[in-house]
N, C-alpha and C positions, 0 to 999 in steps of 0.2 A: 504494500500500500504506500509505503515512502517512498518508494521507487518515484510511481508515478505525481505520487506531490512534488517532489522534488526540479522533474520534469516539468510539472504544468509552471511551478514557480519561474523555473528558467527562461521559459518562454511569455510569459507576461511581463511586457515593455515596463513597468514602473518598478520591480523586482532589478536591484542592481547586483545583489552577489545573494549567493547561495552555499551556506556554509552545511556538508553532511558530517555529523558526527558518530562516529559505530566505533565497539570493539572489534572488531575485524578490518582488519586492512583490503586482506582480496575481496572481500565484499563492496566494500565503497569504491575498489577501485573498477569490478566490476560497473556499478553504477555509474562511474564516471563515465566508463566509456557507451554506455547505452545513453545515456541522455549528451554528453559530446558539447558542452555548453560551456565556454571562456566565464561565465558569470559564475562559476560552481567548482567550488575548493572541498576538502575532505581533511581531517581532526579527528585521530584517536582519541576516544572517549568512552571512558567506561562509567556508564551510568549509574552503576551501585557506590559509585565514590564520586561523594559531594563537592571534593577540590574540585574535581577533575570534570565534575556539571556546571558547576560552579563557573571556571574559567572559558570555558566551551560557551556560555551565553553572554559572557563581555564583550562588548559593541556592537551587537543584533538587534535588529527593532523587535523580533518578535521569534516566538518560536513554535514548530510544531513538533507534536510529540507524538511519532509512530511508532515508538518503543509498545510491547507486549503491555496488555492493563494492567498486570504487577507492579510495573514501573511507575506507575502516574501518579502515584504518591513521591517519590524519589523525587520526579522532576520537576512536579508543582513547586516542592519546596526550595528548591533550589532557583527557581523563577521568580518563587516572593523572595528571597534572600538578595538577590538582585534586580530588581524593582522590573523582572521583564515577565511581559505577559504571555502566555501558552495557551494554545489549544492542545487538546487531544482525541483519541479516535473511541474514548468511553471504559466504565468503568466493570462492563458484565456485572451492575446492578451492585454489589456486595463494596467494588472499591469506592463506585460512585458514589455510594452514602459516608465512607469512610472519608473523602475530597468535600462534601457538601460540609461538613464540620469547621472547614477551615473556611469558612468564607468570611466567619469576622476578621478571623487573622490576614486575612486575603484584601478585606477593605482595607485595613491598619495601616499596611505598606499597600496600599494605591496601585494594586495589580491584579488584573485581568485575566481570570482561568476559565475556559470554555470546557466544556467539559461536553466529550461525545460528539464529534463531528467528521461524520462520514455518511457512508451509508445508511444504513439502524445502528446505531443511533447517528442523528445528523439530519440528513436529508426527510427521514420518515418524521422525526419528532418535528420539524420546523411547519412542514407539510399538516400535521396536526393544530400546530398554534395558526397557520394559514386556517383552517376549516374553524377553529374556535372563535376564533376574531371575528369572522363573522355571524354570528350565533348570539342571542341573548340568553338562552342557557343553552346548556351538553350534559347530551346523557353519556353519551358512549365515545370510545374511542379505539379503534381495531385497527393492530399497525399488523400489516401480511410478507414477510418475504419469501422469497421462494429463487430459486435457481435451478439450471440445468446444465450438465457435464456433456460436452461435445466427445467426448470422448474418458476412457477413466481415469481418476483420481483419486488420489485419498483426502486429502482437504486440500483447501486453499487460502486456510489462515493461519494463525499460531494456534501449533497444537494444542496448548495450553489453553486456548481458551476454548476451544473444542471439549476439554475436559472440565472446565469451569463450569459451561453451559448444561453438558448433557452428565455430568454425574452431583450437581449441587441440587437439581430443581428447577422451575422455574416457578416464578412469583405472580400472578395475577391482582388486578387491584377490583375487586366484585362486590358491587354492594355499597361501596363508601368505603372498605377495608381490604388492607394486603392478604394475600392467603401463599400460603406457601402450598406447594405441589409436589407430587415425584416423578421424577425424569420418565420422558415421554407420554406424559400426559396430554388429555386433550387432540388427539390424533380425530385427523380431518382432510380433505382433499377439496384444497383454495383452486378454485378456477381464474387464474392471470392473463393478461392478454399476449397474446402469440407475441413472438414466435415462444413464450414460456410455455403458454397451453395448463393445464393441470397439473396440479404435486401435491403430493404427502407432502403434511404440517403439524408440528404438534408444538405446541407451548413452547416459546424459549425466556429464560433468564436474560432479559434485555434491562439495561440502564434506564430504559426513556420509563419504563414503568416505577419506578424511584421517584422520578421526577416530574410527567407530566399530570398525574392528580392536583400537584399544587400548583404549578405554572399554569396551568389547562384554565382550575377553578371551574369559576358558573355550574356549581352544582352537580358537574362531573363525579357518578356511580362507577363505570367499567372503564378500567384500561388494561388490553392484552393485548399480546405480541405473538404470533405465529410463526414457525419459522420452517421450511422445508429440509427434510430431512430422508433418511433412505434405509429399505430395512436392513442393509449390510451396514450402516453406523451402526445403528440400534443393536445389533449381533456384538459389534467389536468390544463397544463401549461395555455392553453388558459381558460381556465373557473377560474383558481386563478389571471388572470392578470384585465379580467371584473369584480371582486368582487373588484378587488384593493389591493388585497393580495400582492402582485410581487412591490407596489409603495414603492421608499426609502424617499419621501417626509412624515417628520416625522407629526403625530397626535398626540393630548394631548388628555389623559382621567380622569381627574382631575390634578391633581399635576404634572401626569405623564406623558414626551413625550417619544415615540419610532415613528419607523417609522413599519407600514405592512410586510416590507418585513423580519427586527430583529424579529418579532412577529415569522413570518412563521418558521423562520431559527430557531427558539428556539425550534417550537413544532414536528417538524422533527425527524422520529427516525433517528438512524444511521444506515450509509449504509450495506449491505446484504455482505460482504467479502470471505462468503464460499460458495455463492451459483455456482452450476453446470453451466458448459456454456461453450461456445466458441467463441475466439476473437483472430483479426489480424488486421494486415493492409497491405494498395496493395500500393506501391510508383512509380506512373510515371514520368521518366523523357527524355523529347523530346528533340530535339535538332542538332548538326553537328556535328562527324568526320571524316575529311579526306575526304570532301565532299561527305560526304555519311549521308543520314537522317537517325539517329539512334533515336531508342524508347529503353531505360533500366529499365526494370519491377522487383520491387523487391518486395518478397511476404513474411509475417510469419502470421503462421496459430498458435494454440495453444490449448489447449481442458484443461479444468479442472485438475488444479495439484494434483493430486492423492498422493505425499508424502506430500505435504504441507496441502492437506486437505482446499484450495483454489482456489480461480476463477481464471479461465486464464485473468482476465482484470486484479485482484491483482499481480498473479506473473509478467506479463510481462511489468508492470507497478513498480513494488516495486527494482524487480532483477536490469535494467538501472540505476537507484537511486545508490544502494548498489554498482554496478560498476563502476561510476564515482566517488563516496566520496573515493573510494579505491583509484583509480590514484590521485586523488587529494592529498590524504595522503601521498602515494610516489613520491610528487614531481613529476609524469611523463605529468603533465598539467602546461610547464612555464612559457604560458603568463598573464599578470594581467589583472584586470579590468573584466567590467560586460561580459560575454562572451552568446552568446545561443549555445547550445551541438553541434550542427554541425560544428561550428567554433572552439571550445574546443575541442573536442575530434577527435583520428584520426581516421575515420572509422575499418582501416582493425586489430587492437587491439581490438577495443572494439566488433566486430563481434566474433572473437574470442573466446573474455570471453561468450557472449552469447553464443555462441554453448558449451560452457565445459555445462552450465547448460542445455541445450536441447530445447534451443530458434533456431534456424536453419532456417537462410535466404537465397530465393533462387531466384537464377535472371534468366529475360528470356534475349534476347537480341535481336532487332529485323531493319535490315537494309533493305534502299534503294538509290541504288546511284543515284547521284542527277549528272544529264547532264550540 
């Protein structure tokens, strides 16, 4: 996903340098040479050490953070420590309340944390505060994603949160109250607009549900996240959680303790970034106006980025990213503290920049008047 931020950054004429920071060297320098761009340097930096985050953010207007969501505690802090502002790609629900904590401290030092800005979360929760806005109350809110493998894969994210998602829960907000779940719950078959077509979905641990009950308001009961899924995850994930693979309760084997789950996360390749596919998400929002029962359906579809020579789940995921560290840069996001992107960002701009790139959201709109 920072690949492709990092690229869109390069290439947007007000973006003067682009500094990528990784513990890995053939990594960055890979990227280097895939995005090929005079505006774009690379810094060893390892981001579990604060010096070392710390120095890597001196003289940047802004910063995005495609680090794995473990990290976004790490980096936020080191962002207030030196008065620069950060986005990042979301907290799978659990960090994101852990970051929402620190927004007094976040006002304190007069700095700027976006929190969740990508695809789910990003693009779908803003998409939500679009549908809300216009509405005198909301009942509901149904954020749908879904994808399709042009060929096979085993993921296309950080395994890690692959594991986060499908052996923690996920969380629904029903009723006015969170409800906690057990993995692969809610199994359902969302009909998306081609070339997606139909997919298995069942419940995901999504961040935006942490957060859009209280940014949403107007009397908003339900908010849930669906997410596509396939029955060979469901196999894997359940056959590593009986072995004990998926436990964080650490074991010693002589001298040595780790826990199952560090073990697994180590022996993990890295995710598939270029493979062929297609990915969107469907955003419902129910609700009242003008006593009339409206439903506002917002939809983006995407198919495999043929210039970038990447997955539609990387661009539509990396480019959100790259568009908020932009506003952030220019000042055009003034409130401080911990924010999540629906509440940061002002919908009808940042659709905008989405369609220069060929991201294109499209809404239905569907009424009945209420007697």
């Amino acid at each position: 996903m920072g690949m492709v931020t990092t690229r869109d950054l390069t290439e947007s004429p007000e973006v003067s340098e682009v500094v990528v920071g990784d513990a890995s060297l053939n990594r960055m320098e890979e990227v280097k040479r895939w995005v090929n761009s005079e505006k774009l340097s690379t810094e060893l930096v390892d981001v579990s050490n604060r010096r070392d985050l710390v120095k890597a953010m001196e003289g940047v207007d802004a910063v995005a953070n495609a680090t794995p969501y473990h990290l976004n505690l790490h980096v936020m802090k080191a962002a207030m420590q030196t008065g620069k502002d950060v986005v990042d790609l979301g907290g799978v629900y659990y960090t994101t309340l852990k970051q929402l904590k620190l927004h007094q401290v976040a006002m304190r030092r007069k700095v700027t944390i976006v929190l969740g800005c990508g695809l789910a979360p990003g693009i779908a929760d803003i998409l939500a505060r679009r549908g809300a806005d216009e509405m005198s109350r909301v009942g509901e809110v149904h954020i749908r994603y879904g994808d399709k493998n042009l060929k096979p894969v085993k993921y296309k994210w950080a395994f890690r949160t692959v594991l986060e998602e499908y052996t923690k829960g996920p969380v629904v907000y029903l009723n006015g109250k969170f409800k906690r779940l057990s993995p692969f719950s809610g199994k359902q078959v969302v009909d998306f607009p081609e070339p997606l077509g139909e997919r298995p979905c069942c419940y995901g641990l999504y961040s935006g549900v942490a957060t859009l009950p209280r940014t949403i308001g107007k009397g908003v009961k339900v908010v849930d996240c669906v997410m596509s899924f396939t029955s060979e995850d469901e196999q894997r994930i359940r056959a590593l959680a009986e072995m004990g693979l998926t436990s964080t309760k650490p074991i010693r084997i002589g001298s040595v303790a780790f826990s199952p789950r560090e073990f697994l996360l180590r022996c993990a390749p890295p995710p598939d970034v270029k493979v062929k596919d297609v990915a969107g998400v469907v955003v419902e929002v129910k609700g009242e106006e003008q006593r009339e029962q409206v439903s506002r359906t917002y939809t983006v579809v995407h198919s495999y980025h043929q210039r970038y020579g990447v997955s539609a789940t990387a661009y539509l995921t990396g480019v959100p990213l790259s568009i908020a560290s932009q506003m952030l840069a220019k000042g055009e996001i003034e409130e401080k503290g911990v924010l999540p992107s629906e509440l940061a960002i002002e919908p009808q701009p940042f659709i905008a920049q989405l369609a220069r790139r060929g991201i294109k959201i499209h809404e239905t709109i569907v009424r009945a008047r209420v007697l």
